[in-house]
Backbone of each chain as ProteinMPNN parsed JSONL, in Angstrom:
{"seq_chain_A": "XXXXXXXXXXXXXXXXXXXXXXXXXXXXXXXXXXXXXXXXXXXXXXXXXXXXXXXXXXXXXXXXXXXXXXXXXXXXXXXXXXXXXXXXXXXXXXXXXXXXXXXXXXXXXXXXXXXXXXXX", "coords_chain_A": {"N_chain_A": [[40.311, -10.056, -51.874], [37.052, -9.745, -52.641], [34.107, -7.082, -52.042], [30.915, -7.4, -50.889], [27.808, -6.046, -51.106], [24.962, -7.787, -50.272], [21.629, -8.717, -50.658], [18.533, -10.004, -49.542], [15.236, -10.807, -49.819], [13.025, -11.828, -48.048], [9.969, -14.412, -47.827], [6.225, -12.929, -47.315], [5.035, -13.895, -45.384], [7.131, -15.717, -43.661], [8.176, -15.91, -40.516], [9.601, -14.302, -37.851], [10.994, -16.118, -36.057], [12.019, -17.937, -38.714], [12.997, -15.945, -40.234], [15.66, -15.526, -38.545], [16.927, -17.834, -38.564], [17.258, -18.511, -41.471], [18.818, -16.033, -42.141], [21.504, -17.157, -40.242], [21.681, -19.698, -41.727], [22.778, -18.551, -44.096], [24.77, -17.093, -43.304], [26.591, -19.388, -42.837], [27.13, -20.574, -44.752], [28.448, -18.629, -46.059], [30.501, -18.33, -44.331], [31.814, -20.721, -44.294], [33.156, -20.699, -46.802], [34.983, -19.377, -46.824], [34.435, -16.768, -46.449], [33.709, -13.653, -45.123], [31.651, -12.195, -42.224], [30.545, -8.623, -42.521], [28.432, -7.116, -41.832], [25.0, -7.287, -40.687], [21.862, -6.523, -41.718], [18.845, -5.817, -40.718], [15.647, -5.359, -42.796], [13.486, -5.478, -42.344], [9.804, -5.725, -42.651], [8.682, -4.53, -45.689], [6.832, -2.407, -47.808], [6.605, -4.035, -51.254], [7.199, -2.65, -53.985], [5.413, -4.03, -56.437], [4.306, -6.658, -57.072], [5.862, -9.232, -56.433], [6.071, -12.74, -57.383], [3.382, -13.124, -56.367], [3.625, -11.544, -53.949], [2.67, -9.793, -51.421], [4.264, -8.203, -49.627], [7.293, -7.663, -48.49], [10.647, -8.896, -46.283], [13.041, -7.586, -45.954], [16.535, -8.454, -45.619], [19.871, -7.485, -45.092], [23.333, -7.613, -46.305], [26.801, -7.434, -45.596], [29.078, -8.426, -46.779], [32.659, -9.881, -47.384], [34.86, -11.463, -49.557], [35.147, -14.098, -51.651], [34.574, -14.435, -55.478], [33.971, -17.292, -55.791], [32.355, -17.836, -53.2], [30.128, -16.164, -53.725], [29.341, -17.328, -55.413], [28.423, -19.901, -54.845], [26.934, -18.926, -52.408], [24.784, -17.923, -54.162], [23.761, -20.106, -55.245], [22.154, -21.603, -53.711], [20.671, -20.039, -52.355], [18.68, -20.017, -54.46], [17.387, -22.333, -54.799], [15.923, -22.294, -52.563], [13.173, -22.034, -50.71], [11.496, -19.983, -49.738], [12.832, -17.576, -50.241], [12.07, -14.678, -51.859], [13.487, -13.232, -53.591], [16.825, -12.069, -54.371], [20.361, -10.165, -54.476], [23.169, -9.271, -55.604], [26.042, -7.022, -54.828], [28.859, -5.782, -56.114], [30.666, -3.699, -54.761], [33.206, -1.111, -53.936], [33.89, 0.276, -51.457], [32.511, -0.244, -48.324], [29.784, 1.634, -46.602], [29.298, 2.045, -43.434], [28.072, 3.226, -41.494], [25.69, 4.753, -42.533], [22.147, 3.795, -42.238], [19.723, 3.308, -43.965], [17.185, 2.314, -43.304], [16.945, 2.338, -40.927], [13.868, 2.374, -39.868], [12.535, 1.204, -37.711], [14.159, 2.642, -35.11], [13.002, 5.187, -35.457], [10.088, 4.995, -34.899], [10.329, 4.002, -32.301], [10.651, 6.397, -30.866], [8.666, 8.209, -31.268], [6.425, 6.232, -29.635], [7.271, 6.381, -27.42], [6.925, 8.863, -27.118], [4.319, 9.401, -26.506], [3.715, 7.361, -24.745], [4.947, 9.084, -22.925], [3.448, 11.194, -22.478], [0.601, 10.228, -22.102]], "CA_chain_A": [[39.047, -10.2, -51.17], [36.082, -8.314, -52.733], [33.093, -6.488, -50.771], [29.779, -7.073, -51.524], [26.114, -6.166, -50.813], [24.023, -9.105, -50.594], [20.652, -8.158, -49.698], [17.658, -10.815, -49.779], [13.817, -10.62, -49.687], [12.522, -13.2, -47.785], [8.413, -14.045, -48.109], [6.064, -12.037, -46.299], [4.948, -15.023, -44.443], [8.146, -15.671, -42.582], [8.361, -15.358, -38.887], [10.933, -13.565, -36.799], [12.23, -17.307, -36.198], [12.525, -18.233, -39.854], [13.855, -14.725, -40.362], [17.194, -15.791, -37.843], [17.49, -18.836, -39.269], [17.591, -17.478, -42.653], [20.566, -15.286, -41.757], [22.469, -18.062, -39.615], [21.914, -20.287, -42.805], [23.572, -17.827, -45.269], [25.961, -16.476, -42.741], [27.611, -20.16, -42.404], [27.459, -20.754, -45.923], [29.305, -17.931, -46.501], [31.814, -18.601, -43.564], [32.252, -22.164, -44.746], [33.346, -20.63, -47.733], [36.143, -18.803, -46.151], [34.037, -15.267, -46.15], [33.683, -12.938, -43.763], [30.282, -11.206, -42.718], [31.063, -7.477, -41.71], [27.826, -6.404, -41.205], [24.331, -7.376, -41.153], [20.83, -4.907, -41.416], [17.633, -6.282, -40.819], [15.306, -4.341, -43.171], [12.274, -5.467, -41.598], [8.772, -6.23, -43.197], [8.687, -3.272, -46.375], [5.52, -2.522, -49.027], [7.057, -4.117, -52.291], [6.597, -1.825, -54.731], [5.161, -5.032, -57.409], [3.898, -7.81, -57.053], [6.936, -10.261, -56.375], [5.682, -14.514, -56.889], [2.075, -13.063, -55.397], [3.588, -11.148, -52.326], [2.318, -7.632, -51.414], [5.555, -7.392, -49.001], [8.45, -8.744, -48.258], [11.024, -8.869, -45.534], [14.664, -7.563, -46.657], [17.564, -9.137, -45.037], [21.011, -7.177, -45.815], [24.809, -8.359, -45.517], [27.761, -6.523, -46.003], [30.337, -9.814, -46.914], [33.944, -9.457, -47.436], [35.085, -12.915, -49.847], [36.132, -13.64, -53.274], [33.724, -14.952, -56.279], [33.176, -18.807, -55.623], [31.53, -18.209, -52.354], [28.858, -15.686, -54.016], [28.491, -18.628, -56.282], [28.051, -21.013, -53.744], [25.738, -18.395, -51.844], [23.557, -17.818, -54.703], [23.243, -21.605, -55.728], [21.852, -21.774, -52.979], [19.303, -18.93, -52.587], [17.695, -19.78, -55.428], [16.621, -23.346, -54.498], [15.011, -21.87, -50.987], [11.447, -21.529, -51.418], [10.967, -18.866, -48.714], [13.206, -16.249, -50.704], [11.924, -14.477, -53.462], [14.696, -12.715, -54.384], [18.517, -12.15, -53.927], [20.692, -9.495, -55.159], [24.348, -8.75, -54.666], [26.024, -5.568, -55.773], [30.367, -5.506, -55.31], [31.886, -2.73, -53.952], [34.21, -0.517, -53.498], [33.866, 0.641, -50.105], [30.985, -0.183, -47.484], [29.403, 2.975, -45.521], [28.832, 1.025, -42.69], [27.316, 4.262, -40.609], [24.422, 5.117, -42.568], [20.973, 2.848, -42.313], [18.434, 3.922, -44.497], [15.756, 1.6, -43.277], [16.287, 2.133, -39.42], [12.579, 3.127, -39.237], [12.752, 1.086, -36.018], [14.206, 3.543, -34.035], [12.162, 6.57, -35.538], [9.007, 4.536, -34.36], [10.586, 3.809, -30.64], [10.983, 7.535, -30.491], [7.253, 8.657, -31.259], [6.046, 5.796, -29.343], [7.899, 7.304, -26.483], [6.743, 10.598, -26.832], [2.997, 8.963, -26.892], [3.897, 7.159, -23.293], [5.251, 10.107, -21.636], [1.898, 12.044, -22.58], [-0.337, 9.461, -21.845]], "C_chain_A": [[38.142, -9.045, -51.59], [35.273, -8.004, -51.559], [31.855, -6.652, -51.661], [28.552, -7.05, -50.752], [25.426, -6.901, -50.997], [22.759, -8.463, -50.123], [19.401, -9.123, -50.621], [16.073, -10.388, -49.599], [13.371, -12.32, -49.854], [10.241, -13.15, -47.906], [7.479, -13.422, -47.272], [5.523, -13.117, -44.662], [5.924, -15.673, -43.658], [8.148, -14.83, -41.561], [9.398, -15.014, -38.769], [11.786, -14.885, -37.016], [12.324, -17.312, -37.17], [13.41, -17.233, -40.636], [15.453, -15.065, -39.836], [17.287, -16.674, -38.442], [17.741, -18.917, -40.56], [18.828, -17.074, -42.792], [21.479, -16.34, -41.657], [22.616, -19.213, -41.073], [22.562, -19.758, -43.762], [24.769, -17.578, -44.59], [26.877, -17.823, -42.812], [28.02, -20.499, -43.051], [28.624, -19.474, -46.099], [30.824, -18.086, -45.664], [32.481, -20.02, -43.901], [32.964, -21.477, -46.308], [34.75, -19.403, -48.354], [35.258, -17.221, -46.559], [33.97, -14.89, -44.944], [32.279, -11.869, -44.009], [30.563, -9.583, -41.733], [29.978, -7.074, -41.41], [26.579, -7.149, -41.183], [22.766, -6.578, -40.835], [19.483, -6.065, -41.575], [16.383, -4.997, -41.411], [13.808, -3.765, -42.289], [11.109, -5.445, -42.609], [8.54, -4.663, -43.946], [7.074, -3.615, -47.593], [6.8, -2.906, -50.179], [6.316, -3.382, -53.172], [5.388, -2.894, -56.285], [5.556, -6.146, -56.977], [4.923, -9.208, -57.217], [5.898, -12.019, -56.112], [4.132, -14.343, -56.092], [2.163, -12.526, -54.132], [3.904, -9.83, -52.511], [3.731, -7.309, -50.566], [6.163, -8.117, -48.739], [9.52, -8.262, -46.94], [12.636, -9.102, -46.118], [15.208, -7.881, -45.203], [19.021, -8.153, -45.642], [22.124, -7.814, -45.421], [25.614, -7.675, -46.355], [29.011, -7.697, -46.041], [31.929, -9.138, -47.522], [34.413, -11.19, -48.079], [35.286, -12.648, -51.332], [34.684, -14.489, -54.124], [33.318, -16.262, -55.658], [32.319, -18.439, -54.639], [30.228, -17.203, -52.811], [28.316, -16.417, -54.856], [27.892, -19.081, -55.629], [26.44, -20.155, -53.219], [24.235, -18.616, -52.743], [23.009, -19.137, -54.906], [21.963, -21.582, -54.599], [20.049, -21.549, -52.272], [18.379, -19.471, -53.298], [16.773, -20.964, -55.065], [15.917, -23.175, -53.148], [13.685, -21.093, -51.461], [11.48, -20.566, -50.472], [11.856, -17.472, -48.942], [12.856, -15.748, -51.838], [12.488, -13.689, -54.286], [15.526, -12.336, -53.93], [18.895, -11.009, -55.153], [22.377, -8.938, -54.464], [25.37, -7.849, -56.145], [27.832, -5.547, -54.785], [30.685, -3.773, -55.688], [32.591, -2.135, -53.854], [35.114, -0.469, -52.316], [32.662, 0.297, -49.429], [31.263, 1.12, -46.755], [28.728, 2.341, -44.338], [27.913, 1.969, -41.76], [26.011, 4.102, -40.815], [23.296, 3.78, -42.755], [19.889, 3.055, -43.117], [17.074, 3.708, -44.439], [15.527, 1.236, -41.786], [15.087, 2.921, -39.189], [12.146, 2.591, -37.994], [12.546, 2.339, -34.887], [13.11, 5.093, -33.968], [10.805, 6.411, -34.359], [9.188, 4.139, -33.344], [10.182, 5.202, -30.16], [9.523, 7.837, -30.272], [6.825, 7.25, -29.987], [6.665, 6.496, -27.448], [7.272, 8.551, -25.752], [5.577, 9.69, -26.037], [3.019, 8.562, -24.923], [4.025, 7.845, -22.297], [4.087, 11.356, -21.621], [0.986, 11.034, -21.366], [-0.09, 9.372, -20.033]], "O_chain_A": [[38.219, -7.873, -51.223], [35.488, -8.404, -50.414], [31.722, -6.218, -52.805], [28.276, -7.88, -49.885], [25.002, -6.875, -52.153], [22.837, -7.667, -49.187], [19.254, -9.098, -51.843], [15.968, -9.286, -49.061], [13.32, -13.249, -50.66], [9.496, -12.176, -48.015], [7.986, -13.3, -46.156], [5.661, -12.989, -43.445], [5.396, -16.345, -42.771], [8.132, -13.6, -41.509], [10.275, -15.365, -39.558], [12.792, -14.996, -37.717], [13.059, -16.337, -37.327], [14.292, -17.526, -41.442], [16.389, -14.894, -40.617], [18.059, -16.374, -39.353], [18.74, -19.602, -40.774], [19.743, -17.612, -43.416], [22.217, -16.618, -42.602], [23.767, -19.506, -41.399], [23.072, -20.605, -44.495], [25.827, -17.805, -45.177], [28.072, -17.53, -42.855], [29.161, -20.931, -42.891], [29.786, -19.828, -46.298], [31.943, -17.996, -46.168], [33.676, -20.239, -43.704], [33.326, -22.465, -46.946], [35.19, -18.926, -49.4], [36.051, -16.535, -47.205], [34.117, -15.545, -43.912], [31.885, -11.193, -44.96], [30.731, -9.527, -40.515], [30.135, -6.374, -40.409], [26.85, -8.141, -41.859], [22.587, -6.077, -39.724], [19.329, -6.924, -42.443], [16.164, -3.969, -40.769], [13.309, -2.716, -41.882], [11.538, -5.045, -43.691], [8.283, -3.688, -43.239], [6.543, -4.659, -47.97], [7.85, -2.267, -50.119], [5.086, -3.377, -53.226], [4.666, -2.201, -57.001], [6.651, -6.578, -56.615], [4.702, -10.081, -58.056], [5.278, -12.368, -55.107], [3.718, -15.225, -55.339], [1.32, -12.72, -53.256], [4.675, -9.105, -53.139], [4.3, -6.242, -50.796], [5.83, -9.3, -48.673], [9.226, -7.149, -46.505], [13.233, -10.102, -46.514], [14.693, -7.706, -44.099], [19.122, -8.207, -46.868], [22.134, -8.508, -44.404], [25.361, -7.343, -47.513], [29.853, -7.653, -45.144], [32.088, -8.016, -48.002], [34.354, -12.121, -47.276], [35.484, -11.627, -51.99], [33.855, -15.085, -53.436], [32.282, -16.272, -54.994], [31.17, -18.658, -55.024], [29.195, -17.472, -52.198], [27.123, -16.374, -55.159], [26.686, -18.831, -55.614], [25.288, -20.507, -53.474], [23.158, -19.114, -52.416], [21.8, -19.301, -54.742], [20.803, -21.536, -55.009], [19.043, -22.184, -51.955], [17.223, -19.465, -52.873], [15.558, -20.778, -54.997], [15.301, -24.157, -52.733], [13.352, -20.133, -52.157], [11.549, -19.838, -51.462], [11.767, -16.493, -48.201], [13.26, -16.273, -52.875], [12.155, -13.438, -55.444], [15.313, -12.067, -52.748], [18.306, -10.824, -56.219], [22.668, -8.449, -53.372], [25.451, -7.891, -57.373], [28.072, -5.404, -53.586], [30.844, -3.064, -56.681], [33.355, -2.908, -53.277], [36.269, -0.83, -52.09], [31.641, 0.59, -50.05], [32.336, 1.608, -46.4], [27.512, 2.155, -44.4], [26.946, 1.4, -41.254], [25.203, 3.62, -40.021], [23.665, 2.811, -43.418], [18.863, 2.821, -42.477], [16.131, 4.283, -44.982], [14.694, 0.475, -41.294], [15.097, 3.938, -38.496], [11.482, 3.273, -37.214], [11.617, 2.795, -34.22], [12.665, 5.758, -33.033], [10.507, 7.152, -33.423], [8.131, 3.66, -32.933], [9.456, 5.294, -29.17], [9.104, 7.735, -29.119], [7.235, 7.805, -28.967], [5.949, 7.022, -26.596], [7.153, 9.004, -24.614], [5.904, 9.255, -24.932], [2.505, 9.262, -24.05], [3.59, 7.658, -21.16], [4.01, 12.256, -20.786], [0.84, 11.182, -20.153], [-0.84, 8.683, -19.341]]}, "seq_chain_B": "XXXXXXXXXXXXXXXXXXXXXXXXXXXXXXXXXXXXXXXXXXXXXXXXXXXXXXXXXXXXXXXXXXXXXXXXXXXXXXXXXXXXXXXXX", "coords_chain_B": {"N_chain_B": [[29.326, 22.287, -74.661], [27.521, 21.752, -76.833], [24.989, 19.645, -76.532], [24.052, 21.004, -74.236], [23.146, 23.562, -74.496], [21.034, 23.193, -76.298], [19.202, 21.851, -75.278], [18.457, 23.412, -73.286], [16.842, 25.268, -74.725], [14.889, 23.79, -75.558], [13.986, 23.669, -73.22], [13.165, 26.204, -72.295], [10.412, 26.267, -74.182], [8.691, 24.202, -73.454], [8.052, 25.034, -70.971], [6.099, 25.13, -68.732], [4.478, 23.327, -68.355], [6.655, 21.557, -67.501], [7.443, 22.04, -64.947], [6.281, 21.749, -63.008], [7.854, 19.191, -62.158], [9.876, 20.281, -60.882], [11.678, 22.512, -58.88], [10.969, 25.958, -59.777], [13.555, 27.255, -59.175], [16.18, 25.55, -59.631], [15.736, 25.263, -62.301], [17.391, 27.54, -63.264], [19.643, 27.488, -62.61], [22.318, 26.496, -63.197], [24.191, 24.347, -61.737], [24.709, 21.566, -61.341], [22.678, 19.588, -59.542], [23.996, 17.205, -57.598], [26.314, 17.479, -57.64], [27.46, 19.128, -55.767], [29.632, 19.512, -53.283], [28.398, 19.14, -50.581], [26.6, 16.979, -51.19], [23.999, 14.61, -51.343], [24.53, 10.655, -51.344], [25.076, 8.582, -54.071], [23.033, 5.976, -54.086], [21.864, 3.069, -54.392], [20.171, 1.828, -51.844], [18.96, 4.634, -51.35], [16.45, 5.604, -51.075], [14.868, 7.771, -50.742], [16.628, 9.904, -51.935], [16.391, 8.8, -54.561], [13.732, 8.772, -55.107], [13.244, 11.422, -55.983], [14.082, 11.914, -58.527], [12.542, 10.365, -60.378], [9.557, 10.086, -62.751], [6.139, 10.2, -61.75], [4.921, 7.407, -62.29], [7.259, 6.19, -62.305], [9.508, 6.361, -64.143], [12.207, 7.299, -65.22], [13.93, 10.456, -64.677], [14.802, 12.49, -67.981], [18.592, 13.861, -67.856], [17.876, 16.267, -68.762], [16.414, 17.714, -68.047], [16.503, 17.639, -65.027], [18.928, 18.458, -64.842], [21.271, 17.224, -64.295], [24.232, 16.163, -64.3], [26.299, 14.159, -66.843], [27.853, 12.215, -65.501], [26.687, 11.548, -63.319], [24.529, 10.97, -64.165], [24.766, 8.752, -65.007], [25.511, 7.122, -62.9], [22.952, 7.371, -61.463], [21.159, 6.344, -62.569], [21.713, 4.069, -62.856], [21.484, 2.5, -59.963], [18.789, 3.017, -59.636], [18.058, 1.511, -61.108], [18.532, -1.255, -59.527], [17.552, -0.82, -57.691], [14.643, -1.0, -58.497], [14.762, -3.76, -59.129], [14.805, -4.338, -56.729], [12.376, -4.131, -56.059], [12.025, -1.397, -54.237], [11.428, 0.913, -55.398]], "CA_chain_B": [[28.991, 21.111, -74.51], [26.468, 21.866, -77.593], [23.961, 19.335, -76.027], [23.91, 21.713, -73.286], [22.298, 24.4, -75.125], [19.706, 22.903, -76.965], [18.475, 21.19, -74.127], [17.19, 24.546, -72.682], [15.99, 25.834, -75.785], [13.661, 22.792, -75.704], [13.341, 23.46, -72.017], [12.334, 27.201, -72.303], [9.339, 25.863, -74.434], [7.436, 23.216, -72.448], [8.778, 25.248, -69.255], [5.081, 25.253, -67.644], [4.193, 21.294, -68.861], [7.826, 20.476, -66.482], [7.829, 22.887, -63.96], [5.708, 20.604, -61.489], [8.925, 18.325, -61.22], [11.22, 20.786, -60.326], [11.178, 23.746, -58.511], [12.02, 27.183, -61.029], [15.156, 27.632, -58.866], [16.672, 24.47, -60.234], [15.706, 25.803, -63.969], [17.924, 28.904, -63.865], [20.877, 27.144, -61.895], [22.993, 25.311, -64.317], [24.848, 23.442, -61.973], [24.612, 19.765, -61.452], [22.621, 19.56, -57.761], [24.451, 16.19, -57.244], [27.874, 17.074, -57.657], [27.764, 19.782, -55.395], [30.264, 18.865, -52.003], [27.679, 18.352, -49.485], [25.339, 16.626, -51.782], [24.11, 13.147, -51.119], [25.641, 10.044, -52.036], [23.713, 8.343, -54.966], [23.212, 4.932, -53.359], [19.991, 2.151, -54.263], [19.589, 2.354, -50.89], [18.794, 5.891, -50.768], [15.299, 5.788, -51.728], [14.596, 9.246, -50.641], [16.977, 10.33, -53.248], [16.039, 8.5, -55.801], [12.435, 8.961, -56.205], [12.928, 13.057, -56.512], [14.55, 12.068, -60.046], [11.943, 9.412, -60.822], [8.267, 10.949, -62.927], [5.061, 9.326, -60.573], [5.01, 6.625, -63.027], [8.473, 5.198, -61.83], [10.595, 6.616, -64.945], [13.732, 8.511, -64.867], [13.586, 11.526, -65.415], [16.381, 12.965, -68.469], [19.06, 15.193, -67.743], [18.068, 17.711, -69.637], [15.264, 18.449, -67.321], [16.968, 17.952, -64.143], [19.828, 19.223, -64.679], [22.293, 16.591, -63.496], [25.612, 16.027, -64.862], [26.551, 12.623, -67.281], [28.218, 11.365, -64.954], [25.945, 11.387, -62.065], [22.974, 10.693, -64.549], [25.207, 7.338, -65.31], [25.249, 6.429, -61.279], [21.815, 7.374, -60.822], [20.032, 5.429, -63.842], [21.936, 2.22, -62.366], [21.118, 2.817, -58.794], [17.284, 3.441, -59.634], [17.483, -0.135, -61.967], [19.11, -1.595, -59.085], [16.798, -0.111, -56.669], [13.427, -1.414, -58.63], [14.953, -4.677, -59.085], [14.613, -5.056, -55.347], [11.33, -3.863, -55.505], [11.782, -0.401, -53.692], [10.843, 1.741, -56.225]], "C_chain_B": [[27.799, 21.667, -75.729], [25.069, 21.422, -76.606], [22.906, 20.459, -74.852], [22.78, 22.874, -73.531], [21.435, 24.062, -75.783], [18.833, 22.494, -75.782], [17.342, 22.642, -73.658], [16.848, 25.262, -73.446], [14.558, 25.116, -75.727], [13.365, 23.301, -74.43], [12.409, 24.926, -71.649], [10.809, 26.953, -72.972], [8.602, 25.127, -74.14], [7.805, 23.648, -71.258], [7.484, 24.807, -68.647], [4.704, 24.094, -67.594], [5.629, 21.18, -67.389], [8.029, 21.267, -65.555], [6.835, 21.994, -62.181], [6.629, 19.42, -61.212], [9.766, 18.968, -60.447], [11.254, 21.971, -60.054], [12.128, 24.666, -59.699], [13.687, 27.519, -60.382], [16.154, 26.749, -59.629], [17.173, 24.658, -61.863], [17.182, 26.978, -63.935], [19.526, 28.35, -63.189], [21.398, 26.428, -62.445], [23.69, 24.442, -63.444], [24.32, 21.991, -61.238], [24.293, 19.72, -59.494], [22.874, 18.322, -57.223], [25.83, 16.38, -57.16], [28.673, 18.379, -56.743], [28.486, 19.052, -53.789], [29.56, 18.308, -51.637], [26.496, 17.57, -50.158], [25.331, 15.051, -51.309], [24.71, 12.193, -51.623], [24.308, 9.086, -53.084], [24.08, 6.636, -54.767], [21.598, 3.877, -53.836], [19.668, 1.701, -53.398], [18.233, 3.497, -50.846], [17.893, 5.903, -51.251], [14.962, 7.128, -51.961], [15.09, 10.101, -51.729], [16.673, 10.221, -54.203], [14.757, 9.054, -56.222], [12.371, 10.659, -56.724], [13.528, 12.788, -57.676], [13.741, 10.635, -60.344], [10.384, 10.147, -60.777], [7.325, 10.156, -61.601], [4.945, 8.157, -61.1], [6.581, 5.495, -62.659], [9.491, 5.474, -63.056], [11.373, 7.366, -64.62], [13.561, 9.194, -65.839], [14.926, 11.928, -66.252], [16.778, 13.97, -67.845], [18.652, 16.521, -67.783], [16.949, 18.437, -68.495], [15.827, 18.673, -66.023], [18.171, 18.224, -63.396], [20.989, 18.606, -64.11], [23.248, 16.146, -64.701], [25.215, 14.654, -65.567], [26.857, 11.68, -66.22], [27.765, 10.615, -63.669], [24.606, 10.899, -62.247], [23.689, 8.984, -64.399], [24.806, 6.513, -63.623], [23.749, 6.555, -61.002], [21.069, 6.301, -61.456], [20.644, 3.889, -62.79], [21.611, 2.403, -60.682], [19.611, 2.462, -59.018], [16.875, 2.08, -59.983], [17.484, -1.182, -60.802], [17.62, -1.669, -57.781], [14.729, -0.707, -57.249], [13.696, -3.3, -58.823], [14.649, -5.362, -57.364], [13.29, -4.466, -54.89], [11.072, -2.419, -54.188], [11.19, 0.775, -54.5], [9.783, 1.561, -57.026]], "O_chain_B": [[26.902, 22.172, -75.055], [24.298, 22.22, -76.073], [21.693, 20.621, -74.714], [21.757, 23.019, -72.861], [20.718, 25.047, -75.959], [17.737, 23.011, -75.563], [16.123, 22.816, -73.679], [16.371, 26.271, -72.926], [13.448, 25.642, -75.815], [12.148, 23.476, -74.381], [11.36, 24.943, -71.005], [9.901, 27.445, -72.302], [7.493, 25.333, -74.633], [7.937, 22.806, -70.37], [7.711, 23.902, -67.845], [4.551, 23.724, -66.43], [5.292, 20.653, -66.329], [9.206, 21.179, -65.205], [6.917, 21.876, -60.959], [6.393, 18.677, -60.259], [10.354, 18.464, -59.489], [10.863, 22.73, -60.941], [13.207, 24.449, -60.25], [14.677, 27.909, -61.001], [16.995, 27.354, -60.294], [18.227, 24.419, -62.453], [17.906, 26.955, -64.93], [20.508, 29.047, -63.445], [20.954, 25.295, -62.261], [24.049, 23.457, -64.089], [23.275, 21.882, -60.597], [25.087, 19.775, -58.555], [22.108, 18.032, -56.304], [26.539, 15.517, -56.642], [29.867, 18.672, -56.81], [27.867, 18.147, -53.23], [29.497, 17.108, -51.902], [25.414, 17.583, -49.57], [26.325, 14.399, -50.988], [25.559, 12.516, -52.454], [23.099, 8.982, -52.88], [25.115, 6.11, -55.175], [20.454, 4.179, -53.497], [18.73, 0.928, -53.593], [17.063, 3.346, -50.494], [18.115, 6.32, -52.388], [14.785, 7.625, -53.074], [14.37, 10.861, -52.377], [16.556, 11.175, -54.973], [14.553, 9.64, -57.285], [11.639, 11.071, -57.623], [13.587, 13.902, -58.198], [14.508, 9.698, -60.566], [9.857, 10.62, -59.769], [7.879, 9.624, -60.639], [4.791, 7.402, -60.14], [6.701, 4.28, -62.816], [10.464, 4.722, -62.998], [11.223, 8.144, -63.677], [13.275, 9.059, -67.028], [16.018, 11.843, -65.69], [16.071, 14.839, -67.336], [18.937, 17.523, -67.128], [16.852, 19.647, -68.292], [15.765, 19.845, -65.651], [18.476, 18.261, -62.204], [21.748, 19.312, -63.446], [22.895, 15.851, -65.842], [24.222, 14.013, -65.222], [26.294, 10.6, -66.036], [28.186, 9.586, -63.14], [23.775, 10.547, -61.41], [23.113, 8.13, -63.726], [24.02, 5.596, -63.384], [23.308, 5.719, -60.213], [20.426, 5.462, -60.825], [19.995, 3.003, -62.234], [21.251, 1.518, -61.457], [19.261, 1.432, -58.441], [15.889, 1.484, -59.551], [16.596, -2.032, -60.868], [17.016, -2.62, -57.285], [13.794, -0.743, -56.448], [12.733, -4.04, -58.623], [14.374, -6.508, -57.01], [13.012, -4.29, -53.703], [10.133, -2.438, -53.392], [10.397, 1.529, -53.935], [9.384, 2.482, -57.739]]}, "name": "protein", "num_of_chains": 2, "seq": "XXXXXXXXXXXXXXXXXXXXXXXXXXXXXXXXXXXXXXXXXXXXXXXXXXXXXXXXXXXXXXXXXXXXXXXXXXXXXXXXXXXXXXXXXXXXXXXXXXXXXXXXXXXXXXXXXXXXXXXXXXXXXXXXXXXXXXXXXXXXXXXXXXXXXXXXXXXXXXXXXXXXXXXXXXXXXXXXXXXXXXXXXXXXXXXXXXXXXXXXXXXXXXXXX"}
C-alpha cells in the first residue's frame, strides 16, 4: 500500500457546495477502489501564480490517500474529464507529516479578527 | 570537492552584483544552511522556503551562490518544479 499526495485545483468559480461535492466524489472513487483517505486539507481560494485555462485563482483541495497504483489510475481518469478541475497532481511518498499545514491561513485570520472584536 | 573552490573564486568577483540575494553572513559560512539539524524540511508545500532560493523572476538560484549542498540542491530543484506546477510559485 503506497502513500500519496493528491492535491487538486478546482476553478475559481466553484462554490463551497461544489467544493464538498468535489471531495465526496474523489473520496468514494478512491474508496471504491479499495483506498483509504487519511487525511484531507482544504487549501481554500489561493492567487495562482499563472494563468491556469483563464483563471486568476483557484481553489486547492489536498488528500493524503493510502492505496496501490490502479486506483490513482482510476482517480486520475477521472479528474481529467471534470470540467471544474484544472489541475491534479499526485506526488508518492514516503511518509506523510500529517501535523504541519502550510496553508492554515484560516486560523491566522480568526485570530486577528478576534483581536479587532475585542477592541472594537 | 574542486567544484567547491572555484565556485568562490567566481563568487569573490561578482560578490556586490549577488549580495542582494543573500545576506554576507551566508557568503563566509561554508556550510550547507539546509542540512543543518533544526533546518526546515524541503517540502513543495513549503512555499516560504522555497521562494528564499528562487531569483524574483521565479528561477532557482545555483548552488554555488547559495551555498546548499548537492544533495539538498537535488530535493529542492524538484520541490520548486513541483511547487510551480501547481501554480504556487
Amino acid at each position: 500500500m503506497n502513500l500519496y499526495e493528491h492535491t487538486i485545483i478546482a476553478r475559481q468559480d466553484a462554490s463551497p457546495a461544489d467544493l464538498k461535492q468535489l471531495t465526496e466524489k474523489y473520496s468514494k472513487i478512491v474508496e471504491k477502489n479499495d483506498g483509504e483517505i487519511v487525511k484531507t486539507e482544504n487549501w481554500g481560494l489561493l492567487n495562482l501564480s499563472y494563468l491556469i485555462k483563464k483563471n486568476r485563482k483557484g481553489s486547492y483541495i489536498h488528500f493524503k490517500i493510502k492505496g496501490d497504483g490502479k486506483m490513482i489510475e482510476q482517480l486520475e481518469k477521472n479528474e481529467s474529464l471534470d470540467k471544474k478541475l484544472i489541475r491534479h497532481l499526485t506526488v508518492k511518498v514516503k511518509k506523510f507529516d500529517l501535523d504541519t499545514n502550510y496553508f492554515s491561513k484560516k486560523d491566522e485570520n480568526d485570530k486577528i479578527e478576534k483581536k479587532e472584536k475585542n477592541k472594537s | 570537492m574542486p567544484k567547491k573552490n572555484a565556485g568562490n573564486k567566481k563568487n569573490k568577483s561578482n560578490f556586490a552584483k549577488l549580495s542582494i540575494f543573500q545576506s554576507n553572513k551566508y557568503k563566509f559560512k561554508k556550510s550547507c544552511p539546509l542540512s543543518i539539524k533544526g533546518a526546515p524540511k524541503i517540502d513543495y508545500k513549503n512555499i516560504k522556503l522555497l521562494r528564499k532560493y528562487v531569483s524574483e523572476n521565479g528561477k532557482i538560484l545555483p548552488s554555488r551562490i547559495t551555498n546548499v549542498s548537492q544533495k539538498k540542491q537535488r530535493e529542492l530543484s524538484l520541490s520548486i518544479k513541483r511547487a510551480r506546477n501547481l501554480a504556487l510559485i
